[in-house]
C-alpha positions in Angstrom: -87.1 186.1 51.8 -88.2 187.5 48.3 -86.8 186.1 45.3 -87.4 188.7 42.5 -86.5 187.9 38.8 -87.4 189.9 35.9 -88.7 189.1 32.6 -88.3 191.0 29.7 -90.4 190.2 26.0 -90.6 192.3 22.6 -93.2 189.9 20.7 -93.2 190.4 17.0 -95.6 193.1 16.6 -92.6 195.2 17.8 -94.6 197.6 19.6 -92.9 197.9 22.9 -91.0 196.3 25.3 -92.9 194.4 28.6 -90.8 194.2 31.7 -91.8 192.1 34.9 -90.9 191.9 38.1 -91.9 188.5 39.6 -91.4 186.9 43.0 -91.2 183.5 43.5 -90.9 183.1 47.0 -94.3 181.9 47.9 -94.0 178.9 45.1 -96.6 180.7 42.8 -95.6 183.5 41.0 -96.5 186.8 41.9 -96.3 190.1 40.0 -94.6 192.7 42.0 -94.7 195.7 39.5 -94.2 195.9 35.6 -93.3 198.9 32.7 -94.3 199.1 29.1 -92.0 201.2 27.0 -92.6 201.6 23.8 -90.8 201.8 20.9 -90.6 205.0 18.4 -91.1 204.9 14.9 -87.4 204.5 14.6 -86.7 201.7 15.9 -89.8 199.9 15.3 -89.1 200.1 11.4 -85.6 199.1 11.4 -87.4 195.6 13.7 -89.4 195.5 11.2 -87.3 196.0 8.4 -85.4 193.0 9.6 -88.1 190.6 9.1 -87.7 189.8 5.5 -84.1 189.0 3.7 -82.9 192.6 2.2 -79.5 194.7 1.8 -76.8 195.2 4.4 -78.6 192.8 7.3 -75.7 191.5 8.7 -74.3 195.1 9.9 -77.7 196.3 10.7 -78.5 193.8 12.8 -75.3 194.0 14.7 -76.2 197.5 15.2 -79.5 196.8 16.7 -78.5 194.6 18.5 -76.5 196.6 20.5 -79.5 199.5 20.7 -81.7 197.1 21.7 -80.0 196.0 24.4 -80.0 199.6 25.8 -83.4 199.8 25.2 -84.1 197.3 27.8 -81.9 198.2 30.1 -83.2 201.7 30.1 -86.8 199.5 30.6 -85.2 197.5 33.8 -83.6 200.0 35.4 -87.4 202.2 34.9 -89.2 199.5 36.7 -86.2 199.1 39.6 -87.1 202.6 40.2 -90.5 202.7 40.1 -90.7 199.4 42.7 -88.1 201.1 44.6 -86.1 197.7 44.8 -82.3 197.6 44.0 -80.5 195.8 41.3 -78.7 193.7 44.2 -82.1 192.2 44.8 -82.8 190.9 41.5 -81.4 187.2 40.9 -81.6 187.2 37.1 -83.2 188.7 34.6 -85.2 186.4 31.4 -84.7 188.1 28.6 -86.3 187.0 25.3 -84.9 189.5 23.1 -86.8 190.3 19.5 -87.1 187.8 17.2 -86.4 188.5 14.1 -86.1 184.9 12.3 -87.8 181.7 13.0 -86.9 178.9 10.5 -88.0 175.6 12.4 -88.6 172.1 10.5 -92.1 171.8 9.6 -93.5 168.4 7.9 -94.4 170.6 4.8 -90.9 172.5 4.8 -88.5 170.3 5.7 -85.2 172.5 6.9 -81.9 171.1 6.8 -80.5 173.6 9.1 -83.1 174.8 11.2 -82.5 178.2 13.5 -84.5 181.1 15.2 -82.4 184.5 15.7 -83.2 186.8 18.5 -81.8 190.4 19.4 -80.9 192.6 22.5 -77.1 191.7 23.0 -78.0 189.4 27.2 -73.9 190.6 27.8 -74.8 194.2 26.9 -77.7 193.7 28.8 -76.2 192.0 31.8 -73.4 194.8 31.7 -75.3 197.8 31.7 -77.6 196.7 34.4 -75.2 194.7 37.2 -77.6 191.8 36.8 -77.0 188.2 35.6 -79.1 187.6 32.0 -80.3 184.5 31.3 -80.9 184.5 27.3 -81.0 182.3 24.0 -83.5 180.4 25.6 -85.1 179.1 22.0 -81.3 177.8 20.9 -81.7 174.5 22.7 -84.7 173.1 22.2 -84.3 173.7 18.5 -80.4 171.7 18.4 -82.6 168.9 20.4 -84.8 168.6 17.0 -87.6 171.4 18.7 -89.5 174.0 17.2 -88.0 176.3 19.9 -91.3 177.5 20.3 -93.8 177.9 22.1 -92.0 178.1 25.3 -94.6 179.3 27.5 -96.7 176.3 28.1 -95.2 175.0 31.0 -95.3 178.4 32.5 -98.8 178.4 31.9 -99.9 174.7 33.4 -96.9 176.2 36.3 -100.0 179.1 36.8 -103.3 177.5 36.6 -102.1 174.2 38.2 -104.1 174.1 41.9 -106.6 176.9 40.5 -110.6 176.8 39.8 -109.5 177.2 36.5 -107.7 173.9 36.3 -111.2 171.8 36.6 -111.8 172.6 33.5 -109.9 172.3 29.7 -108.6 175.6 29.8 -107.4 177.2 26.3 -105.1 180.3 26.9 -104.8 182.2 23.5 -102.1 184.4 23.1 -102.7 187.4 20.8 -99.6 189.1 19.3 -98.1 189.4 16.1 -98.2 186.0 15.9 -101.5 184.2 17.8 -100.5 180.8 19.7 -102.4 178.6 22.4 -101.8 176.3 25.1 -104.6 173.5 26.0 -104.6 172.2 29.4 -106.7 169.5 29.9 -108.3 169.0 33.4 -108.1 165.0 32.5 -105.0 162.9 31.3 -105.2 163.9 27.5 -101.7 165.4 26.8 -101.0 169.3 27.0 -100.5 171.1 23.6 -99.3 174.2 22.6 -98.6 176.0 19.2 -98.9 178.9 16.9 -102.2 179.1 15.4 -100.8 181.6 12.7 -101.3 185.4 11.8 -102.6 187.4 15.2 -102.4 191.3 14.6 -99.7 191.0 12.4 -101.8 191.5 9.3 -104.3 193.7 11.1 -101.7 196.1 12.4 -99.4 196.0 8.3 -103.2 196.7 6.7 -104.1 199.3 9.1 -100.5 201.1 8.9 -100.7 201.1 5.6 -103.5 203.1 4.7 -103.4 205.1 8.0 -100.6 207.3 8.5 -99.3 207.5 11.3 -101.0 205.2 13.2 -100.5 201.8 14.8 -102.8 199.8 15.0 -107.2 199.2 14.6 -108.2 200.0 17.8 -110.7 198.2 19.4 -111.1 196.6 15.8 -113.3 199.6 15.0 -112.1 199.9 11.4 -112.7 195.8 10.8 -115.7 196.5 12.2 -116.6 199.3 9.5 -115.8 196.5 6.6 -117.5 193.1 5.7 -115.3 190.0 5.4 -114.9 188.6 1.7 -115.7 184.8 2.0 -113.8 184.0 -1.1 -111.1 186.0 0.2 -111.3 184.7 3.5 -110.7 180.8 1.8 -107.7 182.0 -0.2 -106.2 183.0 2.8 -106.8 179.6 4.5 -105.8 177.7 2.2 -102.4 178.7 3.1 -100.7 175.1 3.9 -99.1 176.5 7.1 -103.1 176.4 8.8 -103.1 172.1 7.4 -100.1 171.5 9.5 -100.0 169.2 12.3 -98.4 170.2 15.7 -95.7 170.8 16.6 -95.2 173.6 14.4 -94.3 177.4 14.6 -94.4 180.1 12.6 -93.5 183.5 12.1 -93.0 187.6 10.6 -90.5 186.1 7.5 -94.1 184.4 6.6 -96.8 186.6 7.5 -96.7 190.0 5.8 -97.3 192.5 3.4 -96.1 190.1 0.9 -97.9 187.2 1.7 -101.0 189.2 2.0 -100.1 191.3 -1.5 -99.7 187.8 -3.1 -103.3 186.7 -2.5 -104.6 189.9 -3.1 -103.2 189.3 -6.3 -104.4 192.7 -7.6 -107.5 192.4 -7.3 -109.6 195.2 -6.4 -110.8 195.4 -2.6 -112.2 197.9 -0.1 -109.8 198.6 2.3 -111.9 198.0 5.3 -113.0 195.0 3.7 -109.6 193.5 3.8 -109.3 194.5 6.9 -112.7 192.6 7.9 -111.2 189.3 6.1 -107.8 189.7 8.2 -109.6 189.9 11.3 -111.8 187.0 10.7 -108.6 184.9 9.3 -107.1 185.4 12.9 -110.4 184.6 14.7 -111.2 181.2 12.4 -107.5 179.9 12.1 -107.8 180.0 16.6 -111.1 178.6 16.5 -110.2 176.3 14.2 -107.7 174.7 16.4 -109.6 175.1 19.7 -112.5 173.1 17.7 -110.4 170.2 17.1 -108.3 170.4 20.1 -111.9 169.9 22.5 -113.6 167.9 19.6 -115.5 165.0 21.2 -115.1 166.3 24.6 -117.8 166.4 27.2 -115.8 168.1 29.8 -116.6 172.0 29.8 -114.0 174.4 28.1 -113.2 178.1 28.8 -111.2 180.4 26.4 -108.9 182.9 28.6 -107.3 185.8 25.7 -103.9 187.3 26.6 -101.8 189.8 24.4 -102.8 193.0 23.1 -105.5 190.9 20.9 -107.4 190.2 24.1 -108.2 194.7 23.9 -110.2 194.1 20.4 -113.5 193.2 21.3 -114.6 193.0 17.0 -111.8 189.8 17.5 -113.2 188.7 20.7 -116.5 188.8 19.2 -115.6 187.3 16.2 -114.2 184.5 17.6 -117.1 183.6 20.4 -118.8 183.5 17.5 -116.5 180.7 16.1 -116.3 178.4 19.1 -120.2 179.0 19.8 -120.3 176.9 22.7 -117.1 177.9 24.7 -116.7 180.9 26.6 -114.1 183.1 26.0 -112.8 185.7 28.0 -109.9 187.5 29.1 -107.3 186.0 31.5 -107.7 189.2 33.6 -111.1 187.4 35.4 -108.4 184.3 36.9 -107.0 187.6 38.2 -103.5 187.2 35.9 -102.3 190.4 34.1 -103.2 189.6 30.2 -100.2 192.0 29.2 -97.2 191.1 31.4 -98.5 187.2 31.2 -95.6 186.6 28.6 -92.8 189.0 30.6 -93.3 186.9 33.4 -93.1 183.3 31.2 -89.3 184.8 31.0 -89.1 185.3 34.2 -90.0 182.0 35.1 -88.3 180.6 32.4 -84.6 182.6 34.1 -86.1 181.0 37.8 -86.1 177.7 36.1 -82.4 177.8 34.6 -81.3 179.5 38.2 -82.8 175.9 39.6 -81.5 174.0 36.7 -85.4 172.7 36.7 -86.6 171.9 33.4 -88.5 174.3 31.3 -89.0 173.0 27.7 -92.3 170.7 27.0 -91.3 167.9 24.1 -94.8 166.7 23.7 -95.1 170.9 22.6 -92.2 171.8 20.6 -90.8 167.9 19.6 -87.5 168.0 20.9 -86.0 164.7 21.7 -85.7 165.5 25.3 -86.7 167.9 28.6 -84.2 170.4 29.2 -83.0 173.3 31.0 -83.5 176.4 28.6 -81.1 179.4 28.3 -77.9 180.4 29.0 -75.9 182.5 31.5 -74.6 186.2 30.8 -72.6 187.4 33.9 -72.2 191.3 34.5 
């Protein structure tokens, strides 16, 4: 008997929404069908626009709230359609939602009252499409002293455990707006997981900027055109976020315009150039970690890339280049779908609440205890 869930993400480069349909019926996950839909340029600036503190957020978030959560049910019901499988035979749907916050405790920046905010009403949702929503599933970890984040890495060891790929450290990078990894060791060493900092973000706020009407650097061709500013490249670094010792998380209300504008400081830079820097600022700060994460080890490492940095190959380059003796590659050659690999963590993440299994990893995020994640939105 099938036992389809669906998982929905919007990751902070607010590009799109990924929707999954998994089944879990034959105890490793399998992807039965998926749909992008992207956002337009509407409703990708008002995400955006919700990333820093400005005027009237309280009321505009409300609203998009609500809009979002017709977004992805429109998304849902796309992919029902396409798979020609019926809402009755969905069990719950994972839905992530779009962050748009994420103010966690950090040994540097202490917060008294720590919280992450995420949009795309789970009632609306539930109501619109007849299916139980499991949602909020960042809200726990963080009241149990968590970063609430990163919460795939027990989806991840969940995937590769009994696989080739599990012989060896594996490394699964995760580029989005925001670039984490999970390390899974192949010995006893503890699992780890964390964001390394700035992804595309950066890359994609540069680019926009000085190209209208367009997206993103594809393929990383105008990086490519640029050289990277060493000095530059060290001001950047030396942002104390990079110093920080796991667990930690990070987000959009940190890296943006305005944190790049600030060490710019005015000073006068080709374009591409900057663009060069940005890219080799994502590639060192995930090398960087992946370096000290395998440091000292004899057993052999493999880098598998997933998010829409995994299509760049100036970043994939870039960072072979900085881990030198690892490979790196992207997750598609263990045969996993590099785009719906996060849809399908919230998938996975609604199976586990459904079980009451847990689904949080303390030695990750640092809360006090393993949990169940989420809660319940009824139709």
């Amino acid at each position: 008997m099938t036992r389809y869930y669906i998982g929905l993400m919007s990751g902070t480069s607010a590009d799109g929404i990924d929707v999954a349909l998994v089944d879990f019926s034959h105890g490793k996950p399998v992807l039965v069908a998926s749909h992008y839909q992207a956002y337009d340029e509407t409703t990708q600036s008002q995400i955006t626009a919700l990333y820093i503190s400005s005027d009237n957020e309280i009321e505009r978030m409300g609203r998009l709230d609500k809009a979002l959560a017709k977004q992805f049910s429109n998304a849902v019901k796309t992919l029902l359609i396409n798979a020609n499988v019926s809402a009755e035979q969905i069990i719950a749907i994972g839905n992530h939602g779009q962050t748009i916050r994420h103010r966690p405790s950090l040994a540097s920046q202490v917060e008294t009252n720590p919280f992450t905010l995420q949009i795309g009403c789970s009632q609306t949702l539930a109501c619109l499409t007849g299916i139980e929503v499991v949602g909020q599933f960042r809200l726990k970890d963080i009241a149990l002293g968590g970063q609430g984040a990163p919460l795939v890495p027990p989806f991840h060891q969940f995937l590769l455990a009994g696989t080739p790929a599990a012989n060896n450290h594996s490394v699964i990078v995760n580029i989005g707006g925001i670039a984490n990894l999970t390390f899974l060791p192949s010995n006893d060493q503890a699992i780890q997981g964390y964001d390394t900092g700035p992804g595309n973000c950066l890359l994609d706020d540069w680019y926009q900027i000085h190209h209208q009407g367009s997206y993103f650097d594809k393929n990383g061709a105008w990086a490519a055109s640029g050289t990277c500013n060493q000095d530059l490249l060290n001001t950047l670094l030396s942002d104390e976020y990079f110093k920080q010792p796991a667990p930690k998380s990070t987000g959009r209300e940190i890296y943006n315009l305005t944190w790049l504008n600030k060490h710019l400081d005015n000073q006068a830079h080709k374009p591409e150039d900057v663009q060069a820097t940005l890219l080799n600022l994502t590639a060192r700060t995930i090398a960087d970690q992946i370096k000290k994460l395998t440091s000292g080890s004899t057993q052999t490492c493999a880098v598998w890339l997933c998010g829409g940095g995994r299509l760049n190959p100036t970043l994939q380059q870039a960072l072979a280049k900085e881990v030198d003796s690892v490979s790196v590659a992207a997750i598609e050659q263990l045969e996993i779908d590099g785009d719906q690999l996060e849809a399908m963590a919230f998938a996975w993440l609604a199976f586990a609440y459904i079980n009451q299994l847990p689904s949080n990893m303390p030695a990750v995020t640092g809360a006090e205890k393993t949990t169940t994640l989420g809660a319940l939105f009824s139709p």
